[in-house]
C-alpha positions in Angstrom: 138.7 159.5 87.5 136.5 159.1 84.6 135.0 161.8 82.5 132.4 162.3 79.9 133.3 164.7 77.4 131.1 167.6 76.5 129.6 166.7 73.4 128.8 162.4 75.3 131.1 161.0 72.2 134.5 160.0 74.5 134.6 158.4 77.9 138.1 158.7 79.3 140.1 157.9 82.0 142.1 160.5 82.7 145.6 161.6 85.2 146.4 164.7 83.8 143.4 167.3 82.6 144.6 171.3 82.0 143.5 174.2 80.3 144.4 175.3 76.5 143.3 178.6 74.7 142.2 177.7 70.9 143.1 180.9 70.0 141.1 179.7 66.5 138.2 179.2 68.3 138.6 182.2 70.6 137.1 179.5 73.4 139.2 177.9 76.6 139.5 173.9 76.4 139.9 171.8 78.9 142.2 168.6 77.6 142.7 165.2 78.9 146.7 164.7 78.2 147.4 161.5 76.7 151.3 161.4 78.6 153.1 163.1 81.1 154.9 165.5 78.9 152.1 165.8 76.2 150.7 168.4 74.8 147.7 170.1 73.6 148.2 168.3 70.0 148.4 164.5 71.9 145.3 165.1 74.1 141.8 164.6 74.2 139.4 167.4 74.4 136.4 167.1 77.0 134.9 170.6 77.0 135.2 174.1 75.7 134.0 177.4 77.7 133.9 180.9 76.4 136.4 182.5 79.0 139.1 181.2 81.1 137.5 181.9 84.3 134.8 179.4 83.4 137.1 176.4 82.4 139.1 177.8 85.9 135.4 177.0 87.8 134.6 173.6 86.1 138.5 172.3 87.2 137.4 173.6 90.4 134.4 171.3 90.3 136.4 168.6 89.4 138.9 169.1 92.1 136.6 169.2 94.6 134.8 166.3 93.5 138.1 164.6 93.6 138.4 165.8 97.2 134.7 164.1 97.8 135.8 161.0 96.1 135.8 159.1 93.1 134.0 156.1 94.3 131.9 155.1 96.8 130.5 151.7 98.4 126.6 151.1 99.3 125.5 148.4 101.8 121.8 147.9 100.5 120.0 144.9 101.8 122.9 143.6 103.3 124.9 143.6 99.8 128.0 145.7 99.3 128.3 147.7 95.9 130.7 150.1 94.5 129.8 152.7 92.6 132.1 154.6 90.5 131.3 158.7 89.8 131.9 159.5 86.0 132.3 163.6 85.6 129.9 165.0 83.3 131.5 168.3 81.1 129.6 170.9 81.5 127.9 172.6 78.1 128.8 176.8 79.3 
């Protein structure tokens, strides 16, 4: 699935998305890990939220659009497309 990250700068395809706290920060990010067995230093960062709870709610989104599907096709005028979803981070 592709995703859009908070501040529009990356457009990533990602496998393996999870939450860090940046204790720094005192804010919740949700990564994009760059391997398997990466970690929060070899990932890319697509949003931060103020709490846990609300990085918890956008995965939720993002599961559930996974569950929907990535991708769809559309017969319009008797021609097939496919159109692909890109996620859009949420700002809060």
């Amino acid at each position: 699935m592709w995703f859009r990250s908070q501040d529009k700068k990356s457009l990533v395809e990602s496998k393996r998305l999870g939450i860090e706290e940046d204790i720094k920060n005192n804010k919740f990010a949700i990564i994009n890990y760059i391997s398997w067995n990466g970690t929060a230093e070899d990932a890319d960062v697509l949003g931060k939220y103020d709490t846990e709870e609300r990085a918890l709610r956008v995965l939720d989104t993002i599961q559930q659009k996974l569950i929907d599907g990535a991708s769809k096709d559309v017969i319009a005028n008797g021609t097939r497309y496919s159109k692909q979803f890109v996620f859009q981070m949420p700002q809060k």
